[in-house]
LODOFI-289218 format. One record per residue (C-alpha): x, y, z; residue in three letters. Coordinates in steps of 0.1 Angstrom, whole numbers, plus 5000, padded with zeros to 4 digits. Each point is the difference from the previous one (the first is absolute). Layout:
XYZALA/...
This chain:
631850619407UNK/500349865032UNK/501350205029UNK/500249755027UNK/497850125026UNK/497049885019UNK/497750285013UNK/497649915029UNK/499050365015UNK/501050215027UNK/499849865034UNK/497150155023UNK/501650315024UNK/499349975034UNK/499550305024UNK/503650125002UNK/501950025034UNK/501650325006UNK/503650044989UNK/502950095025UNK/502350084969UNK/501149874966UNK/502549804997UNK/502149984963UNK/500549674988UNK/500649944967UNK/501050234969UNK/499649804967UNK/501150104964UNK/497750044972UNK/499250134967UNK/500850334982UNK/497650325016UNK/497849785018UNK/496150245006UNK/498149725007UNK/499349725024UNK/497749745014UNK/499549755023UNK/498449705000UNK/500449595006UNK/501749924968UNK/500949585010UNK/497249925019UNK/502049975034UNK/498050315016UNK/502450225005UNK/499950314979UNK/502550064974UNK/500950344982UNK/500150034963UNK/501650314985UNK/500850104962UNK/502250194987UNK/498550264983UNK/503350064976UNK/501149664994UNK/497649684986UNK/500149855034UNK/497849885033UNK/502249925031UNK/498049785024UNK/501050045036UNK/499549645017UNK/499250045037UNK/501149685024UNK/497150155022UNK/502350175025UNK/500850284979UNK/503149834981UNK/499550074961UNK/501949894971UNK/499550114963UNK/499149844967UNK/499750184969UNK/497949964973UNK/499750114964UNK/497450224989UNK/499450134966UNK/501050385010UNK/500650195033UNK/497050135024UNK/498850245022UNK/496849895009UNK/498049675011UNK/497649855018UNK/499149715016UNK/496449784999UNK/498149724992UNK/498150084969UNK/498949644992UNK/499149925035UNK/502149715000UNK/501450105035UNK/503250074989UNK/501250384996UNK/500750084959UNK/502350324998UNK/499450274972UNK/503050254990UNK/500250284976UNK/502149984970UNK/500150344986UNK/502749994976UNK/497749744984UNK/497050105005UNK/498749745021UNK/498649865034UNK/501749675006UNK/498149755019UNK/501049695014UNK/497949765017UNK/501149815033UNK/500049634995UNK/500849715020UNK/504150044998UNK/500150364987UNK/498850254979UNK/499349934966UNK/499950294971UNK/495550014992UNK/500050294978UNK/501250414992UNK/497250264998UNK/501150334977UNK/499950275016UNK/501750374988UNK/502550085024UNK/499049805031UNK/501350125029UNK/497949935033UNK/497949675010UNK/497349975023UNK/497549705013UNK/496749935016UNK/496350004988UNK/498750324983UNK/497149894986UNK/498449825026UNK/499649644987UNK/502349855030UNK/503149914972UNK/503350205001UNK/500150254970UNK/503750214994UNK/500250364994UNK/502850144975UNK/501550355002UNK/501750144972UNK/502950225005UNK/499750184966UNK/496349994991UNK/498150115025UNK/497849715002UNK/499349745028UNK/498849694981UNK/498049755024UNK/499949604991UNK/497049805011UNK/501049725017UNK/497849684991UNK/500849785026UNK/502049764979UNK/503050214992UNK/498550144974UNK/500250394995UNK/498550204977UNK/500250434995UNK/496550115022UNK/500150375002UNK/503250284989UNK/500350325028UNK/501250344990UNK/503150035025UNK/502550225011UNK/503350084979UNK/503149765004UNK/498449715025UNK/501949905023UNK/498049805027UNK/496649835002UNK/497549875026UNK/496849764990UNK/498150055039UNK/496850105013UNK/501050325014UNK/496550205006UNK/498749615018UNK/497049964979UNK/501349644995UNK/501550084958UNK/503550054995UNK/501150384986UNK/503350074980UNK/502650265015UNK/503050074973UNK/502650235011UNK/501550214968UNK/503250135007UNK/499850324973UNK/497450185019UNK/500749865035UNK/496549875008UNK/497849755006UNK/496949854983UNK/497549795010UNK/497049874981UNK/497449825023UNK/497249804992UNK/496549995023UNK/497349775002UNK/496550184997UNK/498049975032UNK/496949824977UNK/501749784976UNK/502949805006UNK/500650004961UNK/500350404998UNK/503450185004UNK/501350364997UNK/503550094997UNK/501250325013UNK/504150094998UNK/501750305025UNK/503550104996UNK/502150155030UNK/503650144999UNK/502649795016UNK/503750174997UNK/502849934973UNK/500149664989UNK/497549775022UNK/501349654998UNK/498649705016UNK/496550075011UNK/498549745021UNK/496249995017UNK/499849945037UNK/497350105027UNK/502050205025UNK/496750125021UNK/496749865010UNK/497750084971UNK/499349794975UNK/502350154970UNK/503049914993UNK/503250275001UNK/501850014968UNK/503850095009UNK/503049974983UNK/503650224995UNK/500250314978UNK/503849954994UNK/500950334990UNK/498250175027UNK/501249915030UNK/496449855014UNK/497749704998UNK/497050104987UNK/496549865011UNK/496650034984UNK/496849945018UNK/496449984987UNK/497350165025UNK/497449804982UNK/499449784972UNK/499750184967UNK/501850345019UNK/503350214990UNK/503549875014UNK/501150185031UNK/503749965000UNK/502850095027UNK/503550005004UNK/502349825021UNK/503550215000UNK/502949724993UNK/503750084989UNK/502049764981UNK/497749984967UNK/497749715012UNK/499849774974UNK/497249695016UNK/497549925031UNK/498949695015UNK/497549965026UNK/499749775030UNK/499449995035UNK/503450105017UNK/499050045033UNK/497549735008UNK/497250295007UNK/497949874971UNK/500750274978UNK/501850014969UNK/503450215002UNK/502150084966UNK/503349914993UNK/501950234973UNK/503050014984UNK/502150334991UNK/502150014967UNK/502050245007UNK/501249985037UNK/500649584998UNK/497949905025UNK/496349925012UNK/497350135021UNK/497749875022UNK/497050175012UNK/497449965024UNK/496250064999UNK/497650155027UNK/497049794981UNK/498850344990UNK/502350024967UNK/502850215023UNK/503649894992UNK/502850055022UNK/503549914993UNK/501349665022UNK/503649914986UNK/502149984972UNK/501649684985UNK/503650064979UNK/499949854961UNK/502349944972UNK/499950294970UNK/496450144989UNK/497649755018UNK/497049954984UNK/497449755000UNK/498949885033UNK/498449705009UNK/498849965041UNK/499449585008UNK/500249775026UNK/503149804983UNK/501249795035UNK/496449875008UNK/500150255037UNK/497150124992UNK/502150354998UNK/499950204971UNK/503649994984UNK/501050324971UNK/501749914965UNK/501150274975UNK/501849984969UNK/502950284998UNK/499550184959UNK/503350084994UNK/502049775021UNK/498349694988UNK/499049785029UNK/497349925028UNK/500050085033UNK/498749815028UNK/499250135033UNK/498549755026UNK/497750115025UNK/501049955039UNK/497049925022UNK/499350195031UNK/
């Protein structure tokens, strides 16, 4: 199956300039209940281009960008809808391959980028997929993929070989009803950990893996668990402050707040907090909004249609900036420099009123 796309990776981001304003400039139909989005150069031009499924019908829109922030849509079968993917190059070809859940069937799609497109390389089964995640959990320096089930309570992690290849490593207990995932090194002892929010409880899990100080061959797992709020969706890790963990932050939908977990030390209990937040927030992104050098969050709200941005201190404190208007039920959220300014521009795809957003940013 050939899906006409040629993946060459995301562009480097610059230091961003700090934005006077944001400025709409395009509003583009796509699929049915669109939850998920990413960016990335998907015809070897080097501008980024955004590529949202539906997660209802068996469909991919791709958003062309003319590099100035102009995007026009092509849509492309898939074998059911999606609400979750991810983007990387797991045969190291230097083009991005994209994986998406299939849970109707039971299956992580992969496709591989190839010189003109994507081509279909294989499905994984999987019970009730429901949330994707990259990077390199077991050290070897090759990009493995983490799988969250929504009905299993299990978090099955793929080794990655290098090649494409992927093969079932290591299965997770995890929280009831999945419904986001992060593969990062989040306590900075250089192996990646697994975060899975599960949306029965309202909380958070994260598994971590350390390095003994002797042997570079000797691990330990340890796994803490900390409350987030009704519903957490979208959880994301970023380093809002100067130590060397990462923050894991994300939206607890039905509880009015972002929620964000911090480890004091490798191998020690989450410490979470809340950020207050009406409008059920249903995604965050991270980037530098204000040129200070410190990554601010963009989220969107659900309920009240529109989008908040919010600065940081450097110390992890968040205070509100502005608020951009939407279409019905924004939720993913995607922040990249789509007009080559350097600037960091904001895209979201509106749930229920089935389209993306784009807001460019206006230099200072």
């Amino acid at each position: 199956m050939a899906l006409g796309l040629a993946s060459c990776g995301e562009a480097p981001q610059a230091r961003a300039p700090r934005p006077a304003g944001y400025q709409r400039v395009a509003r583009v139909p796509v699929g049915e209940h669109p939850v998920a989005m990413v960016a990335l150069d998907g015809d070897g031009d080097g501008d980024l281009d955004l590529l949202v499924p539906s997660s209802i019908r068996p469909e991919l829109t791709v958003l062309w960008n003319d590099g100035r922030g102009g995007l026009s849509a092509q849509v492309l079968a898939l074998p059911e809808g999606t609400p979750s993917l991810v983007s990387a190059d797991f045969d190291e070809d230097g083009r991005l391959d994209l994986a998406l859940v299939q849970p109707g069937r039971g299956e992580v799609l992969l496709l591989r980028g190839v010189a003109g497109g994507f081509s279909l390389w294989t499905t994984l089964a999987a019970r009730t997929p429901f949330a994707l995640a990259a990077g390199d959990r077991d050290g070897d320096g090759h990009v493995d993929l983490a799988v969250a089930s929504f009905a299993d309570d299990i978090t099955t992690l793929l080794h990655g070989d290098g090649h494409g290849g992927l093969t079932r490593m290591q299965r997770l207990p995890g929280p009831t009803g999945a419904s986001s995932i992060v593969l990062e090194d989040v306590d900075g002892d250089r192996r990646a950990d697994v975060a899975v929010t599960g949306t029965q409880a309202g909380e958070l899990w994260l598994t971590s893996t350390s390095t003994s100080t002797s042997t570079s061959t000797s691990t330990s797992t340890s796994a803490s668990t900390g409350a987030t709020g009704g519903w957490p969706l979208g959880v994301i890790a970023a380093q809002l402050d100067s130590d060397a963990a990462l923050e894991l932050v994300g939206a607890a939908n039905q509880g009015d707040a972002l929620f964000i977990g911090e480890l004091a030390a490798p191998g020690a209990a989450l410490s979470m907090r809340a950020v207050p937040l009406a409008g059920q927030p249903g995604a965050v992104a991270a980037a530098d909004l204000d040129g200070d050098g410190d990554l601010d969050l963009v989220v969107t709200a659900k309920a009240a249609d529109r989008v908040d941005l919010l600065l940081n201190d450097g110390a992890g404190h968040l205070t509100y900036w502005r608020s951009l208007a939407t279409g019905v039920a924004p939720t993913p959220v995607v922040i990249a420099d789509l007009d080559g300014d350097r600037c960091p521009d904001i895209a979201f795809a509106n749930a229920f009123s089935n389209d993306v957003m784009l807001y460019r940013c206006v230099p200072e």
